[in-house]
Structures are given as C-alpha cells and as structure tokens.
Backbone of each chain as ProteinMPNN parsed JSONL, in Angstrom:
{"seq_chain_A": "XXXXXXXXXXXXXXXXXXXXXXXXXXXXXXXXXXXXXXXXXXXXXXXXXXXXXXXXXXXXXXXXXXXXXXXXXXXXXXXXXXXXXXXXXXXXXXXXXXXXXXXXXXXXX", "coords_chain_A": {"N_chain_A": [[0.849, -1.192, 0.0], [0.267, 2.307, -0.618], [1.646, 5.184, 1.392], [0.925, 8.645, 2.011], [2.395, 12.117, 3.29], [0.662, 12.843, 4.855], [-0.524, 10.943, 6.215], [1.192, 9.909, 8.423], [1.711, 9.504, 11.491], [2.198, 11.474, 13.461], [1.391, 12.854, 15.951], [1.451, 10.964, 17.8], [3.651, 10.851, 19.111], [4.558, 13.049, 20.09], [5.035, 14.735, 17.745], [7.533, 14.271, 17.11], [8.799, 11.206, 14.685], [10.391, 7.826, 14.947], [12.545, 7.401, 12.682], [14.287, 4.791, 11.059], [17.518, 4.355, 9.425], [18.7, 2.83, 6.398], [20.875, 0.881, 4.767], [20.406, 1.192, 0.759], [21.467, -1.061, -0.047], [23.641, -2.879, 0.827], [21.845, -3.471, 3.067], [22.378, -2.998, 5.453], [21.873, -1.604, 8.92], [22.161, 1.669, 9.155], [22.116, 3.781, 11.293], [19.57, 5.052, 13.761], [17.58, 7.501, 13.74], [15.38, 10.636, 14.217], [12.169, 12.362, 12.873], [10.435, 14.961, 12.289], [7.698, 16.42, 10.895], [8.412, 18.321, 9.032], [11.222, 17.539, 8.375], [10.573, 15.676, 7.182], [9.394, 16.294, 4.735], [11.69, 17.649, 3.695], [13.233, 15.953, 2.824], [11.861, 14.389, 1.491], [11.631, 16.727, -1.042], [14.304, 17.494, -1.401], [15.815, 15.191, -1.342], [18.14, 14.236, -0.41], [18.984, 12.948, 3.087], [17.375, 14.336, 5.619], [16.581, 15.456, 9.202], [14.988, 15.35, 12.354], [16.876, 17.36, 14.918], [17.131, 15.764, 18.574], [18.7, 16.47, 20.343], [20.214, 19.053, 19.644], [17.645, 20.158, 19.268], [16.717, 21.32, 16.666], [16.092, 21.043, 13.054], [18.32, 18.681, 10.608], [20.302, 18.192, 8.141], [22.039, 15.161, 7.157], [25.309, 14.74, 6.684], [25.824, 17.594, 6.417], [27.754, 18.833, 7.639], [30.083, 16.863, 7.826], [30.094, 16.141, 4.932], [29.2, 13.719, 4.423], [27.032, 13.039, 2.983], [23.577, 11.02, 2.862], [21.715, 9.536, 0.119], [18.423, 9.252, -0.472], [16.7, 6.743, -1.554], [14.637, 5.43, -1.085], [11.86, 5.615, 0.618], [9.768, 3.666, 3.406], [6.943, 3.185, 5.107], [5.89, 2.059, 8.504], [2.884, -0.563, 9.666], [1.507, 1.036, 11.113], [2.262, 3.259, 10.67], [3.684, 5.072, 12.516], [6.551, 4.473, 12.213], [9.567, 4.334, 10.415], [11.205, 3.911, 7.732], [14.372, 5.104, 5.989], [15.723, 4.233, 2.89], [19.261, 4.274, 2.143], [21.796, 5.86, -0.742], [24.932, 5.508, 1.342], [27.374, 8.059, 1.233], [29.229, 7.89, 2.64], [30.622, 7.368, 6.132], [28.365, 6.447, 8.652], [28.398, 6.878, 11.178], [28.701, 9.57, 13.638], [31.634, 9.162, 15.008], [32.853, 7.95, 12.963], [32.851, 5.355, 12.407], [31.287, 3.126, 10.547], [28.904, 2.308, 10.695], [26.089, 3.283, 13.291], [25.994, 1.258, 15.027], [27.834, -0.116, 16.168], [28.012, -1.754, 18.534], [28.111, -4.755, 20.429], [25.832, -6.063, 22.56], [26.05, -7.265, 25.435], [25.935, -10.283, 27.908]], "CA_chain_A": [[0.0, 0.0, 0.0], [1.315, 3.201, -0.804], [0.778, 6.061, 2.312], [1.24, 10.191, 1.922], [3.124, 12.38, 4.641], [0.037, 13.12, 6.123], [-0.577, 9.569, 7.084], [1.829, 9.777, 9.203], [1.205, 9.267, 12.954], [3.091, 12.849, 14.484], [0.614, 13.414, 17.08], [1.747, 10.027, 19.063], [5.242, 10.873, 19.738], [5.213, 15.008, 20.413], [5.727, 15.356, 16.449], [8.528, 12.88, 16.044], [8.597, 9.701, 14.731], [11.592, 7.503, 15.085], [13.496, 6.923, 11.363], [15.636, 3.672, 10.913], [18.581, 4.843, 8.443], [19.343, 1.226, 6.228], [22.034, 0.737, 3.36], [19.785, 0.207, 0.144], [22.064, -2.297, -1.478], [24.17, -4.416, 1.444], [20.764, -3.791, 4.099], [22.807, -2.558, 6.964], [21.214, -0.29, 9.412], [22.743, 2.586, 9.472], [21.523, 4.916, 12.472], [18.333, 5.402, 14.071], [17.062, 9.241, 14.063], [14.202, 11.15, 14.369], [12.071, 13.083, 11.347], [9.303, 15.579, 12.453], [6.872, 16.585, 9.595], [9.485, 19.385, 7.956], [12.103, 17.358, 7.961], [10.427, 14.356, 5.882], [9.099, 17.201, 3.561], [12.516, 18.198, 2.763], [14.182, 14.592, 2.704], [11.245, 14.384, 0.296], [11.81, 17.534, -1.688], [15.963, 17.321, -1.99], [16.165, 13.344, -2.318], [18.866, 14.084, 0.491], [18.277, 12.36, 4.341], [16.97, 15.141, 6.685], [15.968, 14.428, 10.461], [15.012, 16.23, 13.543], [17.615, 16.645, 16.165], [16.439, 16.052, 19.468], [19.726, 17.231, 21.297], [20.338, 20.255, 19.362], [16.493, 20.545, 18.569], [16.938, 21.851, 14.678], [16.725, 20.566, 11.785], [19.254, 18.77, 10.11], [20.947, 17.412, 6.958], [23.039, 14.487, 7.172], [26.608, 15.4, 5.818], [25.725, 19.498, 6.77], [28.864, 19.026, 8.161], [30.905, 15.973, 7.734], [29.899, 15.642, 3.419], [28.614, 12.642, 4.47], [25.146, 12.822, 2.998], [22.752, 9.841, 2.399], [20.526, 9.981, -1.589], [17.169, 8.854, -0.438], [15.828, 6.198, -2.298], [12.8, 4.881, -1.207], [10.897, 5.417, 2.354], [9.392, 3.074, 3.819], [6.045, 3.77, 6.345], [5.138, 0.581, 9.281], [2.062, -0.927, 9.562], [0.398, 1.814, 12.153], [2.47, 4.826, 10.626], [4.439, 5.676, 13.39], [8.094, 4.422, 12.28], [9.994, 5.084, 9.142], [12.494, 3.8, 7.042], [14.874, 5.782, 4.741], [16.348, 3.096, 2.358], [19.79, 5.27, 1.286], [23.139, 5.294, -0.604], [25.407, 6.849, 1.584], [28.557, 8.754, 0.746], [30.617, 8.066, 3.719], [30.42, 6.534, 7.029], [26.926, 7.246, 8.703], [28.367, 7.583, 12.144], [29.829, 10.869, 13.994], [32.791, 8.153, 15.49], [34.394, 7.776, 12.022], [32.634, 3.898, 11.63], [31.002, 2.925, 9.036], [27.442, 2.085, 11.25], [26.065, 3.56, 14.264], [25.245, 0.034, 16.056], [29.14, -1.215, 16.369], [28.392, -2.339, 19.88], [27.418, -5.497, 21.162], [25.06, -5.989, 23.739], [26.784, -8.868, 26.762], [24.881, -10.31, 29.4]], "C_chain_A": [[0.892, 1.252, 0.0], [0.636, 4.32, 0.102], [1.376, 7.747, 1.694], [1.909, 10.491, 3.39], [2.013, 12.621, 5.448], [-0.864, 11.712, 6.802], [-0.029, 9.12, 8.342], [1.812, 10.069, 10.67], [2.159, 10.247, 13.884], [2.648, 12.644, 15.839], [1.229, 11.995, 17.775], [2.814, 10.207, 20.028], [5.809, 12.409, 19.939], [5.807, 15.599, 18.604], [6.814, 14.766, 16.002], [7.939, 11.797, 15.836], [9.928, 8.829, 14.025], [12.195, 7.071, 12.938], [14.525, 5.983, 10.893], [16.467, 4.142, 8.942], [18.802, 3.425, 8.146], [19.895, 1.632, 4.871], [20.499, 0.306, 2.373], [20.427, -1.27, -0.799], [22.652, -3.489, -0.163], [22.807, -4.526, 2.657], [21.188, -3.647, 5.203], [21.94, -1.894, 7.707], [22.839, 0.319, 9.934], [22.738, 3.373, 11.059], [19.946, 4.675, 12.539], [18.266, 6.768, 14.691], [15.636, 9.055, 14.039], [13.748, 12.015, 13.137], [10.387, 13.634, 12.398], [8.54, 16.056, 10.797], [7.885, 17.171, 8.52], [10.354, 18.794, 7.589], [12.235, 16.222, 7.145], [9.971, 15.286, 4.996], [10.312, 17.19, 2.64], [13.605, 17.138, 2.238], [13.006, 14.037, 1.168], [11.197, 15.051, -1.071], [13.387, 17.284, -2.378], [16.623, 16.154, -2.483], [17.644, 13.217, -0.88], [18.642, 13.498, 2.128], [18.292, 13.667, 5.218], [16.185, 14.417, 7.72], [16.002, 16.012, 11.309], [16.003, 16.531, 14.597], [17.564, 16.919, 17.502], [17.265, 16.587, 20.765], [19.844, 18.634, 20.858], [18.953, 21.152, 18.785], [16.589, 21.838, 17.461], [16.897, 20.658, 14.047], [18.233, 20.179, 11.173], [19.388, 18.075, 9.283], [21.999, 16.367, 7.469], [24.176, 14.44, 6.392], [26.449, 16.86, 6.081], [27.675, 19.596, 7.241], [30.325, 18.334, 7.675], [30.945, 15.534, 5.903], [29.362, 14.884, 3.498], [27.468, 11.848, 3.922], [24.318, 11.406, 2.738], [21.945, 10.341, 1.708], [19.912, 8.975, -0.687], [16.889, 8.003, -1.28], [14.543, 5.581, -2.843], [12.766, 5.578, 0.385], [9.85, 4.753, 2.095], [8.392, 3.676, 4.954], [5.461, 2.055, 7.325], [3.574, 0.337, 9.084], [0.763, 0.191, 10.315], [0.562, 2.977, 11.931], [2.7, 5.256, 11.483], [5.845, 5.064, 13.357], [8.324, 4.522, 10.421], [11.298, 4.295, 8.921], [12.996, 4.432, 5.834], [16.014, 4.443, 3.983], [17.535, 3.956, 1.206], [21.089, 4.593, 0.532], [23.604, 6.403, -0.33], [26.577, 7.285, 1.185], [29.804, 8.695, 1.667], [29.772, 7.281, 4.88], [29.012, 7.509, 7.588], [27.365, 7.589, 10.733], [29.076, 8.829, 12.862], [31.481, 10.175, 14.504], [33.525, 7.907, 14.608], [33.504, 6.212, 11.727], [31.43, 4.217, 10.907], [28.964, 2.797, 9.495], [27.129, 2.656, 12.704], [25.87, 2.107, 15.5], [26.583, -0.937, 15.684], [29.364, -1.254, 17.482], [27.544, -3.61, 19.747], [26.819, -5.867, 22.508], [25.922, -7.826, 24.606], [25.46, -9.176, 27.388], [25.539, -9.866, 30.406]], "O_chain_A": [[2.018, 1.28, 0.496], [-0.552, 4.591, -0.074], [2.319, 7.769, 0.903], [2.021, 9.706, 4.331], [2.176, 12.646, 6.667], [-1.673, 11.701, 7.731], [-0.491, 8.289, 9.124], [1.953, 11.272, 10.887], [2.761, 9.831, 14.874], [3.4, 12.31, 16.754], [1.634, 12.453, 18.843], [2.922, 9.898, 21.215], [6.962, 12.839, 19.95], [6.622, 16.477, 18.319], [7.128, 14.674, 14.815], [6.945, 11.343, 16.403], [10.387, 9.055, 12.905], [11.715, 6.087, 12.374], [15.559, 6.394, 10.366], [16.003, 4.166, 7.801], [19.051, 2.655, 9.073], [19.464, 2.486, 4.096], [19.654, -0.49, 2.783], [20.044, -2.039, -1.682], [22.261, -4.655, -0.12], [22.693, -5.63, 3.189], [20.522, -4.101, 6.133], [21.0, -1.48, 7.029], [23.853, -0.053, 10.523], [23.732, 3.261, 11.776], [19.242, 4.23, 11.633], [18.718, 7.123, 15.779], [14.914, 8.065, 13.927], [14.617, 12.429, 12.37], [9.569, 12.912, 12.967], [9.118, 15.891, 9.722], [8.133, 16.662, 7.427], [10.725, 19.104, 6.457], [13.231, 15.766, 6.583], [10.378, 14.819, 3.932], [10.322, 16.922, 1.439], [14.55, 17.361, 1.482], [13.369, 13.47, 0.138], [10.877, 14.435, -2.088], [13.606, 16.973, -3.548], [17.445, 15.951, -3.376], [18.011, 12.102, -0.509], [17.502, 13.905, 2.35], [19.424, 14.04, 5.526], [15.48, 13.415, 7.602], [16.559, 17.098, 11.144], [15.914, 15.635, 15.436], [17.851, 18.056, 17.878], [16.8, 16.988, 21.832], [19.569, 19.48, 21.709], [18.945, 22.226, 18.184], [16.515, 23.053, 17.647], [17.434, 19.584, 14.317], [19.167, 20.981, 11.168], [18.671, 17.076, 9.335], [22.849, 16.802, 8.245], [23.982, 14.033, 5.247], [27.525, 17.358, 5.749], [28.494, 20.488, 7.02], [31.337, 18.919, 7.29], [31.756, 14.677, 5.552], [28.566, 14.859, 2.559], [27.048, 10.71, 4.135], [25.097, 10.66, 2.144], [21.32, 11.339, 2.067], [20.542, 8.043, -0.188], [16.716, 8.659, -2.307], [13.883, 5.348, -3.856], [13.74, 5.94, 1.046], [9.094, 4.88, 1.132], [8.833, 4.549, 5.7], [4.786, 1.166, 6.805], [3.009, 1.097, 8.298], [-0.453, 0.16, 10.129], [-0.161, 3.868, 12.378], [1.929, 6.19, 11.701], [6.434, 5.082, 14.438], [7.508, 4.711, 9.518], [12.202, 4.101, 9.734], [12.353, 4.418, 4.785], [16.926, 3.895, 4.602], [17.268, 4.27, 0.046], [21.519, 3.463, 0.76], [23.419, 7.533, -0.782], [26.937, 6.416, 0.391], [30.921, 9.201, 1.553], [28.674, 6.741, 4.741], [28.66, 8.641, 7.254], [26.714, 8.375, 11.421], [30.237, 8.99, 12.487], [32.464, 10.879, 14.269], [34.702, 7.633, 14.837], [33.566, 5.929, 10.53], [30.804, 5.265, 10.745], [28.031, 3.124, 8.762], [28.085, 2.465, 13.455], [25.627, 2.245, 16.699], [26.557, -2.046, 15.149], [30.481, -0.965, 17.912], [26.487, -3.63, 19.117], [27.546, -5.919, 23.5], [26.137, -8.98, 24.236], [24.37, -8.604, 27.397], [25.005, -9.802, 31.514]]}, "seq_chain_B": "XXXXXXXXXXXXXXXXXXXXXXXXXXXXXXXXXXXXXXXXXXXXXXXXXXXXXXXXXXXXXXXXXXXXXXXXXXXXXXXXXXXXXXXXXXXXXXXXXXXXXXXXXXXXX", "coords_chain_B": {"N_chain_B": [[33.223, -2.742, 20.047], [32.103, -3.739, 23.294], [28.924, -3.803, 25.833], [27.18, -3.107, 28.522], [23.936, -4.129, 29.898], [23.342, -2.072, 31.575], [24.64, 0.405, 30.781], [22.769, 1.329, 28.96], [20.832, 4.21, 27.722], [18.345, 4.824, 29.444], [16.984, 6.564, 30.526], [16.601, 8.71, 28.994], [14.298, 8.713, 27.164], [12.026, 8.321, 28.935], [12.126, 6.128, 30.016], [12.063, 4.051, 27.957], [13.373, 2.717, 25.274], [13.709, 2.598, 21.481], [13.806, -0.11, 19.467], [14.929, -2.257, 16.925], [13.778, -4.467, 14.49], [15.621, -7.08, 13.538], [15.861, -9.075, 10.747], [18.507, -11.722, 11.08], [19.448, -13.007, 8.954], [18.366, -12.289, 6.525], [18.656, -9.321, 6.292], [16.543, -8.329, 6.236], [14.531, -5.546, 7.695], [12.433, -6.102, 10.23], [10.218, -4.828, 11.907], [9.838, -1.73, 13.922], [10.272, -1.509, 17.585], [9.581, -1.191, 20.939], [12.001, -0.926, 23.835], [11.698, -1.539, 27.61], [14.246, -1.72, 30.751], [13.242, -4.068, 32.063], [12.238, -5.547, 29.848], [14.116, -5.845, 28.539], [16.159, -7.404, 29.797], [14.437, -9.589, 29.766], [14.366, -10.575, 27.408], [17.439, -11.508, 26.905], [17.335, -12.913, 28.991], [15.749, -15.409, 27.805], [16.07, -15.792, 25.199], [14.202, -15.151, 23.642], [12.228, -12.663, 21.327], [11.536, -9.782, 23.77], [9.316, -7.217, 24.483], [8.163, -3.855, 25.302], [5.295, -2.759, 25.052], [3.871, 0.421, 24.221], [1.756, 1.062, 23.653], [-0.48, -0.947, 25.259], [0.926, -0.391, 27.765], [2.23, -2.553, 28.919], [4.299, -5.243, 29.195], [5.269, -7.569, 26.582], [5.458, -10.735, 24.596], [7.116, -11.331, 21.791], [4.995, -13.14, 19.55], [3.363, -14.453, 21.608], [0.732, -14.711, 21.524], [0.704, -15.503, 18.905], [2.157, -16.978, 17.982], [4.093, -16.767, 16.531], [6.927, -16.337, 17.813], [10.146, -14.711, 18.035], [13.466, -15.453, 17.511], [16.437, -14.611, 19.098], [19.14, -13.454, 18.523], [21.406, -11.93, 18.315], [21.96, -8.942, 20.11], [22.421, -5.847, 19.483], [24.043, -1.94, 20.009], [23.985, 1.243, 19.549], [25.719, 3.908, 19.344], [25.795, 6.274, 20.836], [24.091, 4.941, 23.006], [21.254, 4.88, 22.941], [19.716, 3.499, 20.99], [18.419, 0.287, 19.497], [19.513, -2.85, 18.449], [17.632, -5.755, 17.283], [19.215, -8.534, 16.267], [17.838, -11.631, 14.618], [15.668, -14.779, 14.488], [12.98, -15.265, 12.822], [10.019, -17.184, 13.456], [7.69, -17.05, 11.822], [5.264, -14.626, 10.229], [6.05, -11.14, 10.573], [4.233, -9.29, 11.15], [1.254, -8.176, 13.09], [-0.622, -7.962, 11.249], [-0.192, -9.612, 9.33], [1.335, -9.514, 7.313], [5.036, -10.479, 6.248], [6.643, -8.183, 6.988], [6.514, -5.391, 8.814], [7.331, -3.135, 7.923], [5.846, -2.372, 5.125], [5.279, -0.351, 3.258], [5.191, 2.157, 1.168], [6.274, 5.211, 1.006], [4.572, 8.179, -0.697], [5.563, 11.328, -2.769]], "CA_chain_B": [[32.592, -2.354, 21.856], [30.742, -4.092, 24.059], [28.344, -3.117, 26.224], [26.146, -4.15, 29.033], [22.305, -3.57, 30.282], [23.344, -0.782, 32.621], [24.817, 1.451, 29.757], [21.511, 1.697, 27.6], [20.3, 5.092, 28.627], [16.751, 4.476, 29.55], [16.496, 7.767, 31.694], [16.238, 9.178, 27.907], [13.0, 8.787, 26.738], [11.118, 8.254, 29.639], [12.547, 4.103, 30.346], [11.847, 3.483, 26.444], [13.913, 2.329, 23.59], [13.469, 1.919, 20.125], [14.54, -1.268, 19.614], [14.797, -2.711, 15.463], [13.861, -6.209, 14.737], [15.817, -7.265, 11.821], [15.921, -10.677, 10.343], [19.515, -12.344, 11.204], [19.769, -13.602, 7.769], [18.422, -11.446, 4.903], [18.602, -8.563, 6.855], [15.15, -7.111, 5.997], [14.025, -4.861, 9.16], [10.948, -6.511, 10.144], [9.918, -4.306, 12.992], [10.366, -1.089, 15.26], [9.497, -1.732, 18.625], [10.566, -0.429, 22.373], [11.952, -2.213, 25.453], [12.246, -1.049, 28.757], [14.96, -2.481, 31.237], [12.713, -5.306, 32.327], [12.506, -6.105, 28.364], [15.744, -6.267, 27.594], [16.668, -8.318, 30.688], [13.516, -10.711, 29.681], [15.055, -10.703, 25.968], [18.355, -11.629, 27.059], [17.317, -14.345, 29.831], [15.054, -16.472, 27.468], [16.386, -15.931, 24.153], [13.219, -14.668, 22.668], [12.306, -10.923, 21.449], [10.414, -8.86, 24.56], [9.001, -5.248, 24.457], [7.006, -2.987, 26.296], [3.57, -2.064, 24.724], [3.427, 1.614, 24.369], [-0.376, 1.01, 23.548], [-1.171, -1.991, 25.989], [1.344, -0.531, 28.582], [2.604, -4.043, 29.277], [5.537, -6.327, 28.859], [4.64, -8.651, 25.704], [6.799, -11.622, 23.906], [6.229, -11.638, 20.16], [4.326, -14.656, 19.436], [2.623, -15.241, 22.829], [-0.888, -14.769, 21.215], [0.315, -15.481, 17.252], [3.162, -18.073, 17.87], [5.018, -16.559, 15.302], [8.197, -15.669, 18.061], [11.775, -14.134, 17.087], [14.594, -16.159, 18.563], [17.525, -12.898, 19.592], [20.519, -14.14, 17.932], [22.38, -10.793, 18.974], [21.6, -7.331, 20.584], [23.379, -4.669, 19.169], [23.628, -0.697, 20.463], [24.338, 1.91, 18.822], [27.317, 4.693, 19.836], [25.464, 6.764, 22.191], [23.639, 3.72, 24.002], [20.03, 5.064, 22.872], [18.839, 2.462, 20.403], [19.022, -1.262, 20.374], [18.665, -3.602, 17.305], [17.527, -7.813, 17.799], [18.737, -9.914, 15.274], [16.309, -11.939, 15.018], [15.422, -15.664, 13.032], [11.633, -15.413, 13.459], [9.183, -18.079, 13.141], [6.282, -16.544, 11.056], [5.605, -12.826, 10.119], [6.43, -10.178, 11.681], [3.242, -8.294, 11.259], [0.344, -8.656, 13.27], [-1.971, -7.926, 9.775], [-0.239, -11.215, 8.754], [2.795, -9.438, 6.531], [6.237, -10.775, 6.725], [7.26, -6.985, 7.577], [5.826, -4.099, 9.409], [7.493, -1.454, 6.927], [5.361, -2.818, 3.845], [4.272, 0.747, 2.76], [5.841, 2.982, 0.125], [5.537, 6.788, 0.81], [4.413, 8.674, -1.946], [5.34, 12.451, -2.891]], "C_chain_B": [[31.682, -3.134, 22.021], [30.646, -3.417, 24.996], [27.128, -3.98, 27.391], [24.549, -3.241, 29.43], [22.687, -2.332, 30.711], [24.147, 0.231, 31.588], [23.773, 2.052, 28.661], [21.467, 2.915, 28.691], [18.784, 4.991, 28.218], [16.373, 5.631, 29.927], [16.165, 8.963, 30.162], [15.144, 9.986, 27.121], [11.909, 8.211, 27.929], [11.114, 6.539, 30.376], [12.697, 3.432, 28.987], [12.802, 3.61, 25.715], [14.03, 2.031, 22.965], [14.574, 0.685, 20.078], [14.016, -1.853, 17.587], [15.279, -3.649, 15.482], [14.717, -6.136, 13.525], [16.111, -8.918, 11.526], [17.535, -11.413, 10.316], [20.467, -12.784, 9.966], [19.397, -12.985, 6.264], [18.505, -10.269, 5.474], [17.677, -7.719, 6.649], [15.075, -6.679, 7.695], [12.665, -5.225, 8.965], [9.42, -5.232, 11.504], [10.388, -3.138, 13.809], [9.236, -1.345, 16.463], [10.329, -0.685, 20.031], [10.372, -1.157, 23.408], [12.253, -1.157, 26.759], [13.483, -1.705, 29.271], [14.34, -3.934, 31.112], [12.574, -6.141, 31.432], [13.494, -6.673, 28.149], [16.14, -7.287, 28.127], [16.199, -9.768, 30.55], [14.17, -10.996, 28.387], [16.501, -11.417, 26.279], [18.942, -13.193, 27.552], [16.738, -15.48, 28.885], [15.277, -16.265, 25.99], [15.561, -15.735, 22.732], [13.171, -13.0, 22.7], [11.059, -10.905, 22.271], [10.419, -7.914, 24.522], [8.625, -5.099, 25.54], [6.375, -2.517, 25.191], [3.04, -0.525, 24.968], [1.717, 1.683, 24.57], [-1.05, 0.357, 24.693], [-0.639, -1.384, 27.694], [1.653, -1.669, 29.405], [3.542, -4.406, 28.697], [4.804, -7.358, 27.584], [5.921, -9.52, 25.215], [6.223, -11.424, 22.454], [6.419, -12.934, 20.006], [3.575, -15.176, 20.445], [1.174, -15.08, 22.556], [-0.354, -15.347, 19.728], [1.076, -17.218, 17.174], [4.056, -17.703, 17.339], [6.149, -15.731, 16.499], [9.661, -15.681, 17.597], [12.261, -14.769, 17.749], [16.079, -15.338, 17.646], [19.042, -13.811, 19.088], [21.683, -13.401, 18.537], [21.683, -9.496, 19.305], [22.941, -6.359, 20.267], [22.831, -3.133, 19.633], [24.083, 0.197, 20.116], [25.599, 2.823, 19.64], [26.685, 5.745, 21.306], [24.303, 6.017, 23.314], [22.005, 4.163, 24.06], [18.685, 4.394, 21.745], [19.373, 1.313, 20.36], [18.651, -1.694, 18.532], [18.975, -5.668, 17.798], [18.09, -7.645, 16.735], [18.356, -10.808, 15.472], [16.105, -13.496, 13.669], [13.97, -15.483, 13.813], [11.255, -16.719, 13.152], [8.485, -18.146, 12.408], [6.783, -15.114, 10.665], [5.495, -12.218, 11.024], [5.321, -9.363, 12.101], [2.283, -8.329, 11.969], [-1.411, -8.29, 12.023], [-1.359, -9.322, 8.524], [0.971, -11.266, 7.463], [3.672, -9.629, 7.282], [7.122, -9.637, 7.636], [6.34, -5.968, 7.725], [6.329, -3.027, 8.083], [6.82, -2.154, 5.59], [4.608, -1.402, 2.976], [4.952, 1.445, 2.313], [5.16, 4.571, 0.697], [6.208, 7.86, -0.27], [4.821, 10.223, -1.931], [3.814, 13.189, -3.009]], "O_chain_B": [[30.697, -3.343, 21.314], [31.492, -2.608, 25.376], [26.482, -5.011, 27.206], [24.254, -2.061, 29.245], [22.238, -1.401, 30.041], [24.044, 1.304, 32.183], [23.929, 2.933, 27.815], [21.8, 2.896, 29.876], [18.225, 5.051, 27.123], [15.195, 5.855, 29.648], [15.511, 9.985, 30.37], [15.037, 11.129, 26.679], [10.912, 7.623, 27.509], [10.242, 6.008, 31.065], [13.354, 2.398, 28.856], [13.159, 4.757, 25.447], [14.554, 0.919, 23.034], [15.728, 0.597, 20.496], [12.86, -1.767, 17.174], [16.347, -4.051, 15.942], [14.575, -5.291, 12.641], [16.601, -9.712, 12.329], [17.77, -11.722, 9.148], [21.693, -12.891, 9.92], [19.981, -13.17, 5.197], [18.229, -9.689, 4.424], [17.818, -6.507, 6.81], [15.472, -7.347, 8.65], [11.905, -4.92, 8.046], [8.198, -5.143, 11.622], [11.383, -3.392, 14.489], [8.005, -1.384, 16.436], [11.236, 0.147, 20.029], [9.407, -1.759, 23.877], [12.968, -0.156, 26.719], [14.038, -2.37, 28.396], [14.739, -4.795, 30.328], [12.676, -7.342, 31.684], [13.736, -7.78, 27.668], [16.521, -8.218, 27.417], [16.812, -10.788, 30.867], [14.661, -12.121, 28.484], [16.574, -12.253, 25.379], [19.809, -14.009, 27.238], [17.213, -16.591, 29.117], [14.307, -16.752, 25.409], [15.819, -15.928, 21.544], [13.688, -12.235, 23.515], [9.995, -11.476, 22.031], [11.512, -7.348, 24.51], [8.649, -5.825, 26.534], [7.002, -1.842, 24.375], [2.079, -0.236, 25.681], [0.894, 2.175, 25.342], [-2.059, 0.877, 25.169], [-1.311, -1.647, 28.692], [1.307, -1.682, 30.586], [3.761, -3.937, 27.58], [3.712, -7.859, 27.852], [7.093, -9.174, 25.362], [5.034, -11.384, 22.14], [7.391, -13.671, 20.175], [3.091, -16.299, 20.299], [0.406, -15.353, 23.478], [-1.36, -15.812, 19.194], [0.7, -18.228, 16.579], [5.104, -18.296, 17.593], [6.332, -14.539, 16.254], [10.194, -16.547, 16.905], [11.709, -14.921, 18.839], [16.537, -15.356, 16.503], [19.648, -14.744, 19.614], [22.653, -13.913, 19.096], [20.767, -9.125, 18.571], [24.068, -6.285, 20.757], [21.625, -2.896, 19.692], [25.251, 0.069, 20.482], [26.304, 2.283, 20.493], [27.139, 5.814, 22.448], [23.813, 6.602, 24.28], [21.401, 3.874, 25.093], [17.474, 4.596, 21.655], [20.447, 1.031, 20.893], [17.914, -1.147, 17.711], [19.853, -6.386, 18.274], [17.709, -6.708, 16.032], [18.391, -11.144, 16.656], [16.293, -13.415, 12.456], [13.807, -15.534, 15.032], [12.077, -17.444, 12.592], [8.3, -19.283, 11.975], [7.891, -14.578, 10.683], [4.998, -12.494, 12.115], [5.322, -8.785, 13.188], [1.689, -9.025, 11.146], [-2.634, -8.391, 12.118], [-1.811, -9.762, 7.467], [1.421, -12.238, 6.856], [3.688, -9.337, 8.477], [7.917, -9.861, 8.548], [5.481, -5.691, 6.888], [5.568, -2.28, 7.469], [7.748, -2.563, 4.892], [3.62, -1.471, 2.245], [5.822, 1.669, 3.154], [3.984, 4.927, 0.767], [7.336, 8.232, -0.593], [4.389, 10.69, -0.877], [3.727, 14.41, -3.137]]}, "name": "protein", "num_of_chains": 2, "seq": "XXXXXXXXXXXXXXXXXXXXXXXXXXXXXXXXXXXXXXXXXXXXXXXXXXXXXXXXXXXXXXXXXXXXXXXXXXXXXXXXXXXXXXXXXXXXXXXXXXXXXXXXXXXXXXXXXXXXXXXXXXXXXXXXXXXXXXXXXXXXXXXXXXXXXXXXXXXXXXXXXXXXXXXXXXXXXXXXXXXXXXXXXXXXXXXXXXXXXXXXXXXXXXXXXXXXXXXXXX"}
C-alpha cells in the first residue's frame, strides 16, 4: 500500500517519529534518528536524508557538516504509521565516530 | 565495543527504547518496537524478542498470542547507548496484519 506524509502518525510521539537509516544495497542499518513533519518534507523535496535533532532541537541534513550525505531512495512507512524507514546510498560513514554504522556495539549479558 | 544492560540510557526517553527487529539472515528490518529495562533483561534471559507495549502498557513476547516468536541471535547498540537492534530468526511474520514486515508501505510524494 502506498501512504502520503500526512498519514503519518506525528501526534503520538510530540511530532517525532523515530526513522531507521538502512544501506539500500548491502541492508545494513545505518543509524536510528528522528524526522518531524518538515524534515520528511525536505528529505522528500531534496532526495537528500533530513531528520530532527532532538539534542540540538533543529533541523538537520546528514553530511551538513561531515559531506557525508545519504541519496534517499525509497521510504518506507510501518504498519500503524508511526516508524519510518529511509532506504539510502550513503557517501561516507553514517556515524559521527568515524565507523562505518552507528550500532558497532554489542550488547553482553 | 561491548556493552552491558546498565549502559543503555533508559532515563532518555522516559525508560523506552526503540529497539529494530531485523531478520539475522536477509537482513530485511521486520519491525520497530521499544523495550524497557525489564525487556531487555527478559530478551536476554530467554532468548526470545520482549518489548514494552506503548499502547497496551505491558511487557509482551512476540508470538505469545500469534506463535510466530523471534529467537535474539544478537543485541546490538548503537554509539550513544540510545537504540538497540535484535537480530532476530523469526518463526512466522512479523506483522500482526499477517505481513512478513511491518514497513510494507511505500511513501508517496
């Protein structure tokens, strides 16, 4: 089924709703961010990955800084419309640490 | 890096964290969900995926009403210790509308 942005389930989560970042070709996950309404508009508009950020609350581009950016290729909406996947290719490593994924820890008991 | 229970920051989002199922083996993302402590700890001890139920406000297993449960291959955490991802071989689908994956929805311009 194919949904619009205003499908999208804001009102549950204060206007966010969480964004899983995944490689579209090897299927990694990249990062998990946040995307309030504006900033899937403009991840929609530029083809580039925009997200909310909930530490420096702004807007932001991924690469603004580092070049880094992730091309958009598809998004993805869940079954209830309250999570998100951006399916990208990115240009560089996707975490601020220099690696290549944000989820290079393993969980111990 | 590893990493243990007592480094997730739970005090975050209120005890909650997104937590992304993903399939062990093709690596589709079948699922966002969120665990509390008591989740993770239940995820950890019995080798199946547990949440917390934003909606139900409750502890759940996936599969304890469908059958269809994930068996946790690994817990991974990202760099600042605020999201989690299972891998995950499930049993069935992931969906409770009976698809293999929760993100089954294309969003449209």
């Amino acid at each position: 089924m194919n949904k619009k942005i205003n499908d999208i389930d804001f009102a549950k989560s204060e206007g966010l709703v969480p964004v899983i970042v995944q490689d579209v070709h090897s299927r990694e996950v990249l990062t998990l961010a946040y995307v309030n309404k504006e900033s899937l508009e403009l991840t929609q508009k530029t083809g580039n990955s925009w997200f909310w950020s909930r530490s420096r609350n702004k807007l932001w581009m991924k690469g603004e800084e580092s070049g880094n950016i992730q091309k958009v290729k598809e998004i993805l909406v869940d079954c209830d419309s309250d999570a998100i996947i951006y399916l990208v290719e990115p240009s560089g490593p996707a975490c601020h640490t220099g690696e290549k994924v944000c989820f290079h820890n393993i969980l111990e008991k």
